[in-house]
VMD Tcl script that draws the C-alpha trace (Angstrom):
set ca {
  {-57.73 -19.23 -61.97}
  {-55.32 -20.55 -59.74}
  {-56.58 -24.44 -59.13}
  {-55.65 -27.87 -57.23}
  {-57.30 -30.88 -58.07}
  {-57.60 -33.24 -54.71}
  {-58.65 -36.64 -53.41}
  {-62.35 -35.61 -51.52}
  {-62.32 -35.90 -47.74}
  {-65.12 -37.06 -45.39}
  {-65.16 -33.05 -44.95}
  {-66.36 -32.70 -48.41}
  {-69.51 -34.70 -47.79}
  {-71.84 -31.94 -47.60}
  {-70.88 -29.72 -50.45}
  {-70.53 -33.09 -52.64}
  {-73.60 -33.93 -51.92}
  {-75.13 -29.91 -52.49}
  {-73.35 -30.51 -56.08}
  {-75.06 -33.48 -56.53}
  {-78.43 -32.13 -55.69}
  {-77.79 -29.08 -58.24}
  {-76.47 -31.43 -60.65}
  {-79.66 -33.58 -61.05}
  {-82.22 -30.95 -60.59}
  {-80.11 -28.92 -63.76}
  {-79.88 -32.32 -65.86}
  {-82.58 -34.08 -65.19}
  {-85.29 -31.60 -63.40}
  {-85.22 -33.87 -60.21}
  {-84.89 -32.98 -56.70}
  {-82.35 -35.60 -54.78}
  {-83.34 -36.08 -51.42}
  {-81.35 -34.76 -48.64}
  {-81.50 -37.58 -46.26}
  {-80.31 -40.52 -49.13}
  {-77.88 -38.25 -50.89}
  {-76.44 -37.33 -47.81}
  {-75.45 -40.62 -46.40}
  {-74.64 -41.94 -50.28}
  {-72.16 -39.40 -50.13}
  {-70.41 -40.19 -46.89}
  {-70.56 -43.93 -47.63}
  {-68.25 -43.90 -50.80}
  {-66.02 -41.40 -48.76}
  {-65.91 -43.59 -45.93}
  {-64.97 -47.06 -48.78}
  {-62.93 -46.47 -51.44}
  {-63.94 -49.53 -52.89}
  {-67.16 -48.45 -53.96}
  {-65.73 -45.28 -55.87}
  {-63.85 -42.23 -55.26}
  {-64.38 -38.48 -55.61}
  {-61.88 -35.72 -56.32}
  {-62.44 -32.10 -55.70}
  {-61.08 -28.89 -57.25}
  {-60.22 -26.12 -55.51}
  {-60.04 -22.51 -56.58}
  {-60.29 -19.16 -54.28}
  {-60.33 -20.89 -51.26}
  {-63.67 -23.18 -51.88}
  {-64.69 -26.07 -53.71}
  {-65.83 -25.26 -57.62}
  {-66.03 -28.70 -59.15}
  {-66.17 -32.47 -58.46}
  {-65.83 -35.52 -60.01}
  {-66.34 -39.52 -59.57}
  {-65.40 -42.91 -60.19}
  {-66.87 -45.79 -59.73}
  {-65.90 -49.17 -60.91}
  {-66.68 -51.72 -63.51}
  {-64.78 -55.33 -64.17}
  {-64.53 -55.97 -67.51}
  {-64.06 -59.59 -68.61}
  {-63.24 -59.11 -71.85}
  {-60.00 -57.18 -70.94}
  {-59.59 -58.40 -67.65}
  {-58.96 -54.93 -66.21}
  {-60.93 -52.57 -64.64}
  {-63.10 -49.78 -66.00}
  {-63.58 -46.46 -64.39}
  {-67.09 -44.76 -64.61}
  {-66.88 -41.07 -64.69}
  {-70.29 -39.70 -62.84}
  {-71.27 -36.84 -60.63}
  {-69.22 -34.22 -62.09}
  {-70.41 -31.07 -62.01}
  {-68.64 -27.63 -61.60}
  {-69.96 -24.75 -60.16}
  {-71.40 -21.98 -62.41}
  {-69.36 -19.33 -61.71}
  {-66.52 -21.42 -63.11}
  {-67.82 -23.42 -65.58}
  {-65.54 -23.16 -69.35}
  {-62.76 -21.94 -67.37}
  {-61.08 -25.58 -67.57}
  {-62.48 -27.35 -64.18}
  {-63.69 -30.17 -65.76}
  {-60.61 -30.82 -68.18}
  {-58.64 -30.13 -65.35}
  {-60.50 -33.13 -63.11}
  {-60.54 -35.28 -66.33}
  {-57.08 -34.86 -66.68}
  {-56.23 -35.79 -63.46}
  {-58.60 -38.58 -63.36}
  {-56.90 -39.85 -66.34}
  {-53.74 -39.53 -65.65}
  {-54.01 -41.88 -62.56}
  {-56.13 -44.93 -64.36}
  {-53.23 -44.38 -67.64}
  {-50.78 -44.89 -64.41}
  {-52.61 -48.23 -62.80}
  {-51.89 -51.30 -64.74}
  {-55.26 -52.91 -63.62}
  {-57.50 -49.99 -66.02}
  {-58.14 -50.62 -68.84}
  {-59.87 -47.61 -69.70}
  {-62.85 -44.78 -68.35}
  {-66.43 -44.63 -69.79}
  {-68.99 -42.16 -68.88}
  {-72.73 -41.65 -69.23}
  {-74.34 -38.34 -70.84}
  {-77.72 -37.03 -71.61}
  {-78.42 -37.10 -75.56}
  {-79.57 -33.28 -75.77}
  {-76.33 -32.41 -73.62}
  {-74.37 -30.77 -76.85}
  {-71.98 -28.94 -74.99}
  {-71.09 -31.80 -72.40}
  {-70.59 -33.81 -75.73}
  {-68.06 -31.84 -77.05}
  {-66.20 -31.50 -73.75}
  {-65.86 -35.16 -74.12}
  {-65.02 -35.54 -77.53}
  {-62.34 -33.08 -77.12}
  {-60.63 -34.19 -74.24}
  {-60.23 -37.52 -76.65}
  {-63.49 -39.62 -75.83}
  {-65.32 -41.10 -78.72}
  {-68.96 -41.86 -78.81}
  {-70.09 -45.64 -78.72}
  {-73.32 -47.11 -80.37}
  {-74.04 -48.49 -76.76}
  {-77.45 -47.33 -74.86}
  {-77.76 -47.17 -71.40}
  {-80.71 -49.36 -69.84}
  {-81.63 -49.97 -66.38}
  {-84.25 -51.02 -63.64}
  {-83.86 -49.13 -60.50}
  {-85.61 -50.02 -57.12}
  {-86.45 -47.47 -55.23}
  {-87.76 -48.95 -51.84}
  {-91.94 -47.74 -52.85}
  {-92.77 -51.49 -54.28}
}
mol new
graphics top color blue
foreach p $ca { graphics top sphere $p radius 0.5 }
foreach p [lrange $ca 0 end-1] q [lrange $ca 1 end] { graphics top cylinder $p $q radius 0.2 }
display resetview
């Protein structure tokens, strides 16, 4: 498949945001509501300095995304890039959407002197995702993820 891998546009906010909702509800069984994804969307398009998103392209539509946010680290006073919401439609899913958005995602932090590297998150049972990973060069840490989350009900 013929693909270009592109900075997101405010024009992308919907379908980001339809990925997103089909991402969580296929990872983690939850539905994202419209009204906070939405708007969570079109905020980090609308200020790049709370993350960016990049889109690929293929047959005239949108088939896969991917985003960073960002983490200060420290300990090697550069930045960190978090890989989240990637997700690539099924249709086109192990045809080399994600490499290719890894790739390019990599390519620019190897290319900025302030990273110092890119982390991501997965699910344990997530096998396949693993691999992907390991393969496109990312090793496994013994770190766990922890975290409180407030989500307005209190």
């Amino acid at each position: 498949m013929d693909m270009q891998i592109r900075e997101a546009l405010e024009s992308d906010a919907g379908q980001i945001a339809e990925f997103n909702s089909r991402l969580a509800a296929e990872t983690e069984g939850i539905q994202l509501l419209p009204g906070v994804v939405g708007p969570g969307v079109e905020a980090m398009l609308a200020d790049p300095s709370k993350g960016r998103y990049w889109v690929a392209e293929g047959r005239g539509r949108i088939v896969g995304q991917i985003m960073v946010t960002y983490e200060w680290s420290d300990w090697r006073n550069g930045m960190i890039w978090w890989i989240q919401s990637v997700y690539v439609h099924g249709e086109y899913r192990r045809s080399g959407v994600f490499s290719a958005l890894y790739r390019h995602v990599e390519s620019l932090a190897r290319k900025d002197p302030g990273v110092c590297g890119i982390r991501l998150y997965v699910e344990r049972e997530n096998s396949r995702a693993r691999q992907t990973y390991a393969s496109l060069g990312m090793a496994r840490t013994d770190y766990r993820i922890m975290q409180t989350l407030f989500t307005g009900d209190e």
